[in-house]
mmCIF file of the N, C-alpha and C atoms, coordinates in Angstrom:
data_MODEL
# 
_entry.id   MODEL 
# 
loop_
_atom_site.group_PDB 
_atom_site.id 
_atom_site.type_symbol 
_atom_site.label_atom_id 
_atom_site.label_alt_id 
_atom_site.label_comp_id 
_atom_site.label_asym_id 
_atom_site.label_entity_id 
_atom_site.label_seq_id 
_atom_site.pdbx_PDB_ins_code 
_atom_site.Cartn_x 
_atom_site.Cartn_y 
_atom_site.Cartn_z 
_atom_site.occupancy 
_atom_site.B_iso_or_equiv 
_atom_site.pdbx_formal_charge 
_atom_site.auth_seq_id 
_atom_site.auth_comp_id 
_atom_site.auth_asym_id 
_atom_site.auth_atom_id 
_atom_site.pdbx_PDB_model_num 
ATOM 1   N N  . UNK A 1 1  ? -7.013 -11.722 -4.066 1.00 0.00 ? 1  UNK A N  1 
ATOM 2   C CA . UNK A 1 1  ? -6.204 -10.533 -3.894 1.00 0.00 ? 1  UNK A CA 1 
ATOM 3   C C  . UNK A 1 1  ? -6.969 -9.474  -3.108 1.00 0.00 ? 1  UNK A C  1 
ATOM 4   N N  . UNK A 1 2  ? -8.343 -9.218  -3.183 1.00 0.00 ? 2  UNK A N  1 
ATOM 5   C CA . UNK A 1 2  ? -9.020 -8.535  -2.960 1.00 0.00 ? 2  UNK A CA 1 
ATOM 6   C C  . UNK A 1 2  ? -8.950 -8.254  -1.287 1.00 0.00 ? 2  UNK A C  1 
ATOM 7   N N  . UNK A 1 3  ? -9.019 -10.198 -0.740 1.00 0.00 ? 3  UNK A N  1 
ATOM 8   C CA . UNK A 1 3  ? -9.186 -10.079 0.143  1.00 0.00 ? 3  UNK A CA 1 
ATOM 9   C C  . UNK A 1 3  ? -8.260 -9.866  1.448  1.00 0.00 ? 3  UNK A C  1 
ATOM 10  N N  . UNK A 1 4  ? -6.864 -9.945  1.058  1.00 0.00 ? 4  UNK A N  1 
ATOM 11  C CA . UNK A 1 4  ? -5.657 -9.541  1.050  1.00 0.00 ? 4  UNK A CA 1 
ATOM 12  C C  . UNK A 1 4  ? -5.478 -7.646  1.530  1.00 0.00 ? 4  UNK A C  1 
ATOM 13  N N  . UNK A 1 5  ? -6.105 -7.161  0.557  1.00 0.00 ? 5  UNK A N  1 
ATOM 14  C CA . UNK A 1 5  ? -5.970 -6.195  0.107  1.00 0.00 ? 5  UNK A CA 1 
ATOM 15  C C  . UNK A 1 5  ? -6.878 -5.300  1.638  1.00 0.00 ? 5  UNK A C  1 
ATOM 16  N N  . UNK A 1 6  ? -7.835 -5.956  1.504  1.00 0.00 ? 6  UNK A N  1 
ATOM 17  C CA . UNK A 1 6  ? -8.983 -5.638  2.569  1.00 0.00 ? 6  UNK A CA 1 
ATOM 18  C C  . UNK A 1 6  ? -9.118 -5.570  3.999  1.00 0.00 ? 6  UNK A C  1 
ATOM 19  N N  . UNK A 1 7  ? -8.203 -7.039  3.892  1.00 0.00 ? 7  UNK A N  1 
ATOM 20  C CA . UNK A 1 7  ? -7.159 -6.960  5.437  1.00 0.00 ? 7  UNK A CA 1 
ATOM 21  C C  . UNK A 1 7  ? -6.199 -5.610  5.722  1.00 0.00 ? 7  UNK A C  1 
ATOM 22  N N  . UNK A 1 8  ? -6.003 -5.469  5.181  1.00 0.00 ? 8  UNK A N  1 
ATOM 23  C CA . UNK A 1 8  ? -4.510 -4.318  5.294  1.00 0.00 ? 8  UNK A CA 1 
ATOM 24  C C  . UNK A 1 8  ? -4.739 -2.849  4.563  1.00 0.00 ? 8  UNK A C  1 
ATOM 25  N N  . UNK A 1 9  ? -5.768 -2.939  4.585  1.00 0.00 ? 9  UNK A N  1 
ATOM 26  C CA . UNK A 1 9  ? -6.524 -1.719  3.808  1.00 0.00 ? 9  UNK A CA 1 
ATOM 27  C C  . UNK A 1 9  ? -6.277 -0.227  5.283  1.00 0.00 ? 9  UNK A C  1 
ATOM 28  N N  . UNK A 1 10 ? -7.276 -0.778  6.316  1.00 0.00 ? 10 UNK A N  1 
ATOM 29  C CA . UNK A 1 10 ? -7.141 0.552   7.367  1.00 0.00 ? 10 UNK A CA 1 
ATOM 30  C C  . UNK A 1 10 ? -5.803 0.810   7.319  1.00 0.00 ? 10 UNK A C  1 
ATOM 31  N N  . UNK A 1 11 ? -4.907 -0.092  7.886  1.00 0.00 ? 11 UNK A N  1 
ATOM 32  C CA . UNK A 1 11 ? -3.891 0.586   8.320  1.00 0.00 ? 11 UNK A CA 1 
ATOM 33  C C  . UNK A 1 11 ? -2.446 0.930   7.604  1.00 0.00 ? 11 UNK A C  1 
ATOM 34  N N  . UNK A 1 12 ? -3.013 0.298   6.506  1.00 0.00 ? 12 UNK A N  1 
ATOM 35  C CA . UNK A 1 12 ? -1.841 0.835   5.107  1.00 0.00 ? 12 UNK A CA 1 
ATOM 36  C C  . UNK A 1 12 ? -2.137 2.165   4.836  1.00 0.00 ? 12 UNK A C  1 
ATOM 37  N N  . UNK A 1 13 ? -3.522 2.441   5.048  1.00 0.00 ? 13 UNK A N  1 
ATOM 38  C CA . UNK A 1 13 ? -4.006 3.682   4.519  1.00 0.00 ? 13 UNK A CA 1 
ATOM 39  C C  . UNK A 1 13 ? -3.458 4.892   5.433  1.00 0.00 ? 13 UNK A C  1 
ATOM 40  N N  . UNK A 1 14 ? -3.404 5.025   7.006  1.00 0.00 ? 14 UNK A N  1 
ATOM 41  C CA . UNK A 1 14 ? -3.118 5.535   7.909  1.00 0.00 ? 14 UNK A CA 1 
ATOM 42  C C  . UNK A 1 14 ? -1.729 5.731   8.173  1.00 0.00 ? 14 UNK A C  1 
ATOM 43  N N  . UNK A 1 15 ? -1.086 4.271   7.457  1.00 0.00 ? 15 UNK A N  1 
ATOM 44  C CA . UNK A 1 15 ? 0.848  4.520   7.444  1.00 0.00 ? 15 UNK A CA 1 
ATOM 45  C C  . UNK A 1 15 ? 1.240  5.585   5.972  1.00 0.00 ? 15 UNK A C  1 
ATOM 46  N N  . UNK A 1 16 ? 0.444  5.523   5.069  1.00 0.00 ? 16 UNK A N  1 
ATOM 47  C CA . UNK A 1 16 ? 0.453  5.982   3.950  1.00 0.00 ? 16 UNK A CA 1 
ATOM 48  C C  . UNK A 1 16 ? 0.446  7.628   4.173  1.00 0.00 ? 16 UNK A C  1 
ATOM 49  N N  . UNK A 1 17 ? -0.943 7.593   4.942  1.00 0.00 ? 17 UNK A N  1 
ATOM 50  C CA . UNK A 1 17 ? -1.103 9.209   5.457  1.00 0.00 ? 17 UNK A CA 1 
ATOM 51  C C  . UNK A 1 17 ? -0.206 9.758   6.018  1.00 0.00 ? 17 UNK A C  1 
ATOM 52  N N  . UNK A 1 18 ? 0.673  8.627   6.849  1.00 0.00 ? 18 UNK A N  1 
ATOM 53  C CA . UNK A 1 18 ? 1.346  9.656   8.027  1.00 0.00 ? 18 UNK A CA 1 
ATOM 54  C C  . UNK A 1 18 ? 2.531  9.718   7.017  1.00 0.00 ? 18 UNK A C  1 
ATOM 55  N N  . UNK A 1 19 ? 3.015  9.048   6.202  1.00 0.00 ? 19 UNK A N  1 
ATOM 56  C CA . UNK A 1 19 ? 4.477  9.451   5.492  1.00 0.00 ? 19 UNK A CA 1 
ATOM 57  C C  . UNK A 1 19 ? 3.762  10.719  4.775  1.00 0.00 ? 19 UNK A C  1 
ATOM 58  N N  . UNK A 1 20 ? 2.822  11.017  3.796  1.00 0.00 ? 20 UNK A N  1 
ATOM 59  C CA . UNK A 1 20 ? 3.023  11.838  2.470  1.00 0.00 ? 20 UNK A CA 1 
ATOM 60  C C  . UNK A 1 20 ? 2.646  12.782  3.753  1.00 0.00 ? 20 UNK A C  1 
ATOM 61  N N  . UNK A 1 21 ? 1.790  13.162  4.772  1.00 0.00 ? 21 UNK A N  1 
ATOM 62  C CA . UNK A 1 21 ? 2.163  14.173  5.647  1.00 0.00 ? 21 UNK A CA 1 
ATOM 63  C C  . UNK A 1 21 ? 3.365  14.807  5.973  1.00 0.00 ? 21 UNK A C  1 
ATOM 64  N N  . UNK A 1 22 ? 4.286  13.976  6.260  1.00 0.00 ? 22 UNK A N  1 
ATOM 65  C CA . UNK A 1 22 ? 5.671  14.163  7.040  1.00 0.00 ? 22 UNK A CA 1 
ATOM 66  C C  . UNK A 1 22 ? 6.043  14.875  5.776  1.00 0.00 ? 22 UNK A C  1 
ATOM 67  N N  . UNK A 1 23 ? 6.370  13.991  4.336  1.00 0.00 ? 23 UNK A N  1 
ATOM 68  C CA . UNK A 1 23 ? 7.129  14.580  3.418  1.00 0.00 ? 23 UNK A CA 1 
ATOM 69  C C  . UNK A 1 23 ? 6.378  16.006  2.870  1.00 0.00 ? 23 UNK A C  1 
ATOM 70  N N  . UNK A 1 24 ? 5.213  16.073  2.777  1.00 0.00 ? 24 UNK A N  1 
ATOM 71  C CA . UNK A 1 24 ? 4.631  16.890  2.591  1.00 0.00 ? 24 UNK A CA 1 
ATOM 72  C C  . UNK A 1 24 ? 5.512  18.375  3.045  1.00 0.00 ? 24 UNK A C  1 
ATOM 73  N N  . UNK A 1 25 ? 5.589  18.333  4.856  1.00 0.00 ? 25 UNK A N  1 
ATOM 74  C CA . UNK A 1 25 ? 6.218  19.255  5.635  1.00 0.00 ? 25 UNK A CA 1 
ATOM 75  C C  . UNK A 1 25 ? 7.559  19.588  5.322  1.00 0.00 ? 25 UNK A C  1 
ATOM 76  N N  . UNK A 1 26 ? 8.273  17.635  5.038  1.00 0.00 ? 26 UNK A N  1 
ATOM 77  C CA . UNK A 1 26 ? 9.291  18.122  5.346  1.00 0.00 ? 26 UNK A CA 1 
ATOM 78  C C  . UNK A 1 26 ? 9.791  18.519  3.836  1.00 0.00 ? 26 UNK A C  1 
ATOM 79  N N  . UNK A 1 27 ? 9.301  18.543  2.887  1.00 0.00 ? 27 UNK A N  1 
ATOM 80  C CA . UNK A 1 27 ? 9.845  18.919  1.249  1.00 0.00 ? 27 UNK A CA 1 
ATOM 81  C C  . UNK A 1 27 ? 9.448  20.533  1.435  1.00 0.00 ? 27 UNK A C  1 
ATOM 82  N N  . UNK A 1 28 ? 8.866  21.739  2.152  1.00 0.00 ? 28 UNK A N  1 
ATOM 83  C CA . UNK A 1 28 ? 8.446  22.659  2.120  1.00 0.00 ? 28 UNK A CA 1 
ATOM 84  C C  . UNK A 1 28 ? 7.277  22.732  1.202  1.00 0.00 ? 28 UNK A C  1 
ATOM 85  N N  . UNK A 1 29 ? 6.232  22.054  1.863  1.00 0.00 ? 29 UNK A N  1 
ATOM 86  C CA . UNK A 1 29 ? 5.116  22.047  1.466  1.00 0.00 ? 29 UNK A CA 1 
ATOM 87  C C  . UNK A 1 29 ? 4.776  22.023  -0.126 1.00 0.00 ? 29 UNK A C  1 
ATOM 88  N N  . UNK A 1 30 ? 5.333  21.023  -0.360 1.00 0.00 ? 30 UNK A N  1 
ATOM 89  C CA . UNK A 1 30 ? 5.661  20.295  -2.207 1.00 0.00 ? 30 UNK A CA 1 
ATOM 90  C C  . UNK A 1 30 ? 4.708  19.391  -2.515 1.00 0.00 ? 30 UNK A C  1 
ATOM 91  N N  . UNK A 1 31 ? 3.316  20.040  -2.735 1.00 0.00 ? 31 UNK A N  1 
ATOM 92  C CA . UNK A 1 31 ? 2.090  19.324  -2.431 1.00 0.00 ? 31 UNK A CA 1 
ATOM 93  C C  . UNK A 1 31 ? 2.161  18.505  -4.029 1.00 0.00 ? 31 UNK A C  1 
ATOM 94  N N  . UNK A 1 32 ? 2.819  19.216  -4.894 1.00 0.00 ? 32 UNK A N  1 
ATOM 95  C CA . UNK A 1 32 ? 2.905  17.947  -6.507 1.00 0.00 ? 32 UNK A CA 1 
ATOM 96  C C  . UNK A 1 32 ? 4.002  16.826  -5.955 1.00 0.00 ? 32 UNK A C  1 
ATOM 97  N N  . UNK A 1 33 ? 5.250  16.896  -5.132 1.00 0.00 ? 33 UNK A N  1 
ATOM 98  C CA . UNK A 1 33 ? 5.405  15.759  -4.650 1.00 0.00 ? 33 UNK A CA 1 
ATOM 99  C C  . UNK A 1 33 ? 4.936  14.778  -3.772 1.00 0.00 ? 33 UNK A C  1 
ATOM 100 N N  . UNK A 1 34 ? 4.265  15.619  -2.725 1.00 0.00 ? 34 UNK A N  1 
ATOM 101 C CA . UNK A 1 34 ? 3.730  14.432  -2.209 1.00 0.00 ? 34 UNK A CA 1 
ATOM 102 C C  . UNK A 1 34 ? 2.357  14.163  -2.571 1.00 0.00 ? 34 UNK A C  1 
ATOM 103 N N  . UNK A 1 35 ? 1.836  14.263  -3.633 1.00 0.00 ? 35 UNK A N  1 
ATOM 104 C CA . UNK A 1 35 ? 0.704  13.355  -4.464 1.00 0.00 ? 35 UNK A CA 1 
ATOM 105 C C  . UNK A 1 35 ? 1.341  12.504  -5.404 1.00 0.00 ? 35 UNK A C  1 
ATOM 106 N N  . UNK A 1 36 ? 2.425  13.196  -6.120 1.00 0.00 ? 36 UNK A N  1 
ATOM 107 C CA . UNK A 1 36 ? 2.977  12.049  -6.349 1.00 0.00 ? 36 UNK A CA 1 
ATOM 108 C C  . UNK A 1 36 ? 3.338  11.016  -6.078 1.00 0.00 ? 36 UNK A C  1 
ATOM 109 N N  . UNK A 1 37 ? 4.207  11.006  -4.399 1.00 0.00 ? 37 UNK A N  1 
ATOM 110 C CA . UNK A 1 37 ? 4.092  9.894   -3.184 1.00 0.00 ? 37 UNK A CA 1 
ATOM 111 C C  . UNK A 1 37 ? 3.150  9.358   -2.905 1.00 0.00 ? 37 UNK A C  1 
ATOM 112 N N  . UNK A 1 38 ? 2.006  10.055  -2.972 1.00 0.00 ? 38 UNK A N  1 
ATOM 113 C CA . UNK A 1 38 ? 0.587  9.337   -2.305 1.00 0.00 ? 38 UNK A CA 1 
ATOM 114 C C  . UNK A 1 38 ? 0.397  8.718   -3.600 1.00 0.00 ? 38 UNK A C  1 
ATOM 115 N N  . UNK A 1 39 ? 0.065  8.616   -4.752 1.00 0.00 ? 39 UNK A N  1 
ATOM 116 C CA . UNK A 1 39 ? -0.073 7.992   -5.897 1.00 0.00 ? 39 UNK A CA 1 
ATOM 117 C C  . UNK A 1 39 ? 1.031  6.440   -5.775 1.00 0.00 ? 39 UNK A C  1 
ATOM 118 N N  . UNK A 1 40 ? 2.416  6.417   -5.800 1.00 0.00 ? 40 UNK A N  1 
ATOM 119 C CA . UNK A 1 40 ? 3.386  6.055   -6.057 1.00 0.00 ? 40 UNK A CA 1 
ATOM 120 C C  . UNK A 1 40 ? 2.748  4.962   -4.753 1.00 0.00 ? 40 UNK A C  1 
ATOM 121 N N  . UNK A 1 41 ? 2.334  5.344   -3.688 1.00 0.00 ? 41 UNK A N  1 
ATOM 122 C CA . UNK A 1 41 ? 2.387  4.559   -1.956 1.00 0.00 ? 41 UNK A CA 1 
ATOM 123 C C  . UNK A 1 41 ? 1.076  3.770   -2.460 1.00 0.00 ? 41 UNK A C  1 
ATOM 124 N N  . UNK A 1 42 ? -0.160 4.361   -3.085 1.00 0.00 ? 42 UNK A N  1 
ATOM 125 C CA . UNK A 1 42 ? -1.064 3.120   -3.345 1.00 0.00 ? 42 UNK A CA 1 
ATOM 126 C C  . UNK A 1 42 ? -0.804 2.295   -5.048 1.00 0.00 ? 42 UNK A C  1 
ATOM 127 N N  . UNK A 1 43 ? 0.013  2.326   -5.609 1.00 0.00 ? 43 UNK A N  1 
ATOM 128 C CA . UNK A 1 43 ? -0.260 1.697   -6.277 1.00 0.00 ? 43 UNK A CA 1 
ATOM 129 C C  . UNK A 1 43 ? 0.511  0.343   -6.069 1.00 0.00 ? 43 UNK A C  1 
ATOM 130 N N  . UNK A 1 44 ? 2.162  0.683   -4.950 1.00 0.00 ? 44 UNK A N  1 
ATOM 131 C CA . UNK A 1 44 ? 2.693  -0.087  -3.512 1.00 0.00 ? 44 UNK A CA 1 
ATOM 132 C C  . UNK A 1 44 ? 1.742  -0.793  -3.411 1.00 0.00 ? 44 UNK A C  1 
ATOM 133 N N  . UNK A 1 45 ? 0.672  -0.326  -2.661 1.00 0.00 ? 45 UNK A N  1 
ATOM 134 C CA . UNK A 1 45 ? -0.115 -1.379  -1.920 1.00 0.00 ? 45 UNK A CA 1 
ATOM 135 C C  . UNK A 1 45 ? -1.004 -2.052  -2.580 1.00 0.00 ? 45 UNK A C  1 
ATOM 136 N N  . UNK A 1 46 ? -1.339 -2.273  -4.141 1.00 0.00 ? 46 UNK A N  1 
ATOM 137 C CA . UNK A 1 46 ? -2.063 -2.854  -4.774 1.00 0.00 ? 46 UNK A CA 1 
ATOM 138 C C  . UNK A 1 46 ? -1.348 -3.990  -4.640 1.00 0.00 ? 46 UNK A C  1 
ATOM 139 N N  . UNK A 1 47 ? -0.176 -3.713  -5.734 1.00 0.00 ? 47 UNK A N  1 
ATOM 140 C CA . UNK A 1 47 ? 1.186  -4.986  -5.781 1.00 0.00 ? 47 UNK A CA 1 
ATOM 141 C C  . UNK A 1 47 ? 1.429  -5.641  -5.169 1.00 0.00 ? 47 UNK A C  1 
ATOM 142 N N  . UNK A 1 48 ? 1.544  -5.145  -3.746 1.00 0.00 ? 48 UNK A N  1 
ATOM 143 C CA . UNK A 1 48 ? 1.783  -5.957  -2.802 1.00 0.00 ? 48 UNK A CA 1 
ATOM 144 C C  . UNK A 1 48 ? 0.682  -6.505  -2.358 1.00 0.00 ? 48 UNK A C  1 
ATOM 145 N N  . UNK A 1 49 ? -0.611 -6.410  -2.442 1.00 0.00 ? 49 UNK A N  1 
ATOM 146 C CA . UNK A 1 49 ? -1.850 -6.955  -1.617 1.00 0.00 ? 49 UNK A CA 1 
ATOM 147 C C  . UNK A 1 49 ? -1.537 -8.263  -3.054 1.00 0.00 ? 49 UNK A C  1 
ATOM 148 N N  . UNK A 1 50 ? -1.556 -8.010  -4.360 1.00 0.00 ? 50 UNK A N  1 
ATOM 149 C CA . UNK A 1 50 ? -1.347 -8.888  -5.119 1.00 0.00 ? 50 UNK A CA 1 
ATOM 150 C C  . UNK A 1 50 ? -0.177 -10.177 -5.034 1.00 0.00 ? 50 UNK A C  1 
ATOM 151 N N  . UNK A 1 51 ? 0.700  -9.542  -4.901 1.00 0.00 ? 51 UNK A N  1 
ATOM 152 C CA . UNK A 1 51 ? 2.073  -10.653 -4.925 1.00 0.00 ? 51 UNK A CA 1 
ATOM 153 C C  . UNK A 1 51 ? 2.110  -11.387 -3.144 1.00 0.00 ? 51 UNK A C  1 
ATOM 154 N N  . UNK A 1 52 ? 1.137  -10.918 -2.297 1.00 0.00 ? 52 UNK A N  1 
ATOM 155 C CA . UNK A 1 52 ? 0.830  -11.647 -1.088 1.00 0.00 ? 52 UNK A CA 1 
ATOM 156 C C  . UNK A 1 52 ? 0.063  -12.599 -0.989 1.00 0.00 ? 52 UNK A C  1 
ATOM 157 N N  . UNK A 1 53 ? -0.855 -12.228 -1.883 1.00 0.00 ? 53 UNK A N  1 
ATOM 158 C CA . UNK A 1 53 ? -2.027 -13.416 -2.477 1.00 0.00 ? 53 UNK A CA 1 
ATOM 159 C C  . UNK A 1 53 ? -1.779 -14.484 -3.412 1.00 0.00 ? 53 UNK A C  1 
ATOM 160 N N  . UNK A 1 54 ? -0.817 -13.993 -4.022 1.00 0.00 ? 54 UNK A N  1 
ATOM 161 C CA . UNK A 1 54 ? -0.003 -15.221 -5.148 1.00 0.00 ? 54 UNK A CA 1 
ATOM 162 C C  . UNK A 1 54 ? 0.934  -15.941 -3.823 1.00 0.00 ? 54 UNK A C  1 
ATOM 163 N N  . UNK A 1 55 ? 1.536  -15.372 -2.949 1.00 0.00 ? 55 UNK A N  1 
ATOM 164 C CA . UNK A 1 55 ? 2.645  -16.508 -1.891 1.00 0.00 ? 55 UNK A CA 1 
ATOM 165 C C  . UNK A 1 55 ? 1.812  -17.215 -1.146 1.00 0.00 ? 55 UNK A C  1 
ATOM 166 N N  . UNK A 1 56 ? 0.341  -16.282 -0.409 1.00 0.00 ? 56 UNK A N  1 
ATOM 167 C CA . UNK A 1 56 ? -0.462 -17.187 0.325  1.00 0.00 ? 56 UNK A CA 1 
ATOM 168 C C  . UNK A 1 56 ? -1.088 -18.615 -0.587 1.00 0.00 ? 56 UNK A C  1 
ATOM 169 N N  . UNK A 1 57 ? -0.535 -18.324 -1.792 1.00 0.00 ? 57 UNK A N  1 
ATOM 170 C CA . UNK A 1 57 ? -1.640 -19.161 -3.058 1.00 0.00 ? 57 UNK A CA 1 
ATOM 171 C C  . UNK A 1 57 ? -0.670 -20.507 -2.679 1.00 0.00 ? 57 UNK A C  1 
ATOM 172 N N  . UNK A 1 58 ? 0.627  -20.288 -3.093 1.00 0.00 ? 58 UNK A N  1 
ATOM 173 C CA . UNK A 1 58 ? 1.741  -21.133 -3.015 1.00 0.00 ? 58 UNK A CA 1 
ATOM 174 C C  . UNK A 1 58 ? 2.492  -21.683 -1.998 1.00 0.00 ? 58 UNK A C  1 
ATOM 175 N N  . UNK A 1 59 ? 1.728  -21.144 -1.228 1.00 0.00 ? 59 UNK A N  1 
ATOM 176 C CA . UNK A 1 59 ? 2.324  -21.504 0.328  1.00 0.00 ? 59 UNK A CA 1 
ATOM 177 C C  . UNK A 1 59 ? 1.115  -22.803 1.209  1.00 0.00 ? 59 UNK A C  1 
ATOM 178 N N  . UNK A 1 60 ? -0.200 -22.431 0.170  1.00 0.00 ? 60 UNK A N  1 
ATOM 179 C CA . UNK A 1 60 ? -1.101 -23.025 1.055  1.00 0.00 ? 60 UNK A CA 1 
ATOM 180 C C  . UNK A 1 60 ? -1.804 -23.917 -0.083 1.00 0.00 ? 60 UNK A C  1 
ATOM 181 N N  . UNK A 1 61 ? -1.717 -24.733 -0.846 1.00 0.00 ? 61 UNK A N  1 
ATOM 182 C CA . UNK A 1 61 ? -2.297 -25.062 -2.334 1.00 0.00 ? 61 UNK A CA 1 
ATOM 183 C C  . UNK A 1 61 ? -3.583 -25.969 -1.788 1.00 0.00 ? 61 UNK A C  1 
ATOM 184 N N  . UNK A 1 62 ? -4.229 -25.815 -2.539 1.00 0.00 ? 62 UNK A N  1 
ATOM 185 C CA . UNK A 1 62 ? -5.676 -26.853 -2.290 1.00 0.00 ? 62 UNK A CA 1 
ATOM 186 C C  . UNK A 1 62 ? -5.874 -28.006 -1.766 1.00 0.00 ? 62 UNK A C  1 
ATOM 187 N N  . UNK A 1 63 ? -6.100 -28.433 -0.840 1.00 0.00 ? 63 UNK A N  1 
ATOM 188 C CA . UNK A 1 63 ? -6.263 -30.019 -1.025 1.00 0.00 ? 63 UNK A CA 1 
ATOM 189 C C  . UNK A 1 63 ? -7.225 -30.432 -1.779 1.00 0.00 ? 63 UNK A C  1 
ATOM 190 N N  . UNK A 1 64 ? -6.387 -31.405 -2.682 1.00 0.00 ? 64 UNK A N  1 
ATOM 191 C CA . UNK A 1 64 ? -7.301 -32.456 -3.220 1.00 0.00 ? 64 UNK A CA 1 
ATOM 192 C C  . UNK A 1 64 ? -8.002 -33.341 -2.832 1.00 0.00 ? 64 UNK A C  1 
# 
């Protein structure tokens, strides 16, 4: 999962930034919502670095 996670780390982080920015502005500067967003956007990208690593698991199984 980790390594999943590691791949897609820069630029999740940078798409992440640019939304809670935008909402940031565009909520009139509603800085408890958008930490809440920023909270809510990485814990997104845990899950998903996780449940990508479980399909790559099942998609690609060991050879015996």
């Amino acid at each position: 999962m980790w390594e999943q996670y590691r791949k897609t780390f820069g630029s999740m982080q940078v798409f992440i930034a640019m939304v809670v920015v935008a909402l940031f502005f565009a909520l009139g500067r509603a800085w408890a919502l958008a930490a809440g967003f920023f909270l809510m956007m990485q814990v997104g990208a845990i899950f998903g670095a996780m449940w990508a690593a479980r399909l790559k698991r099942r998609l690609n199984p060991p050879a015996w």
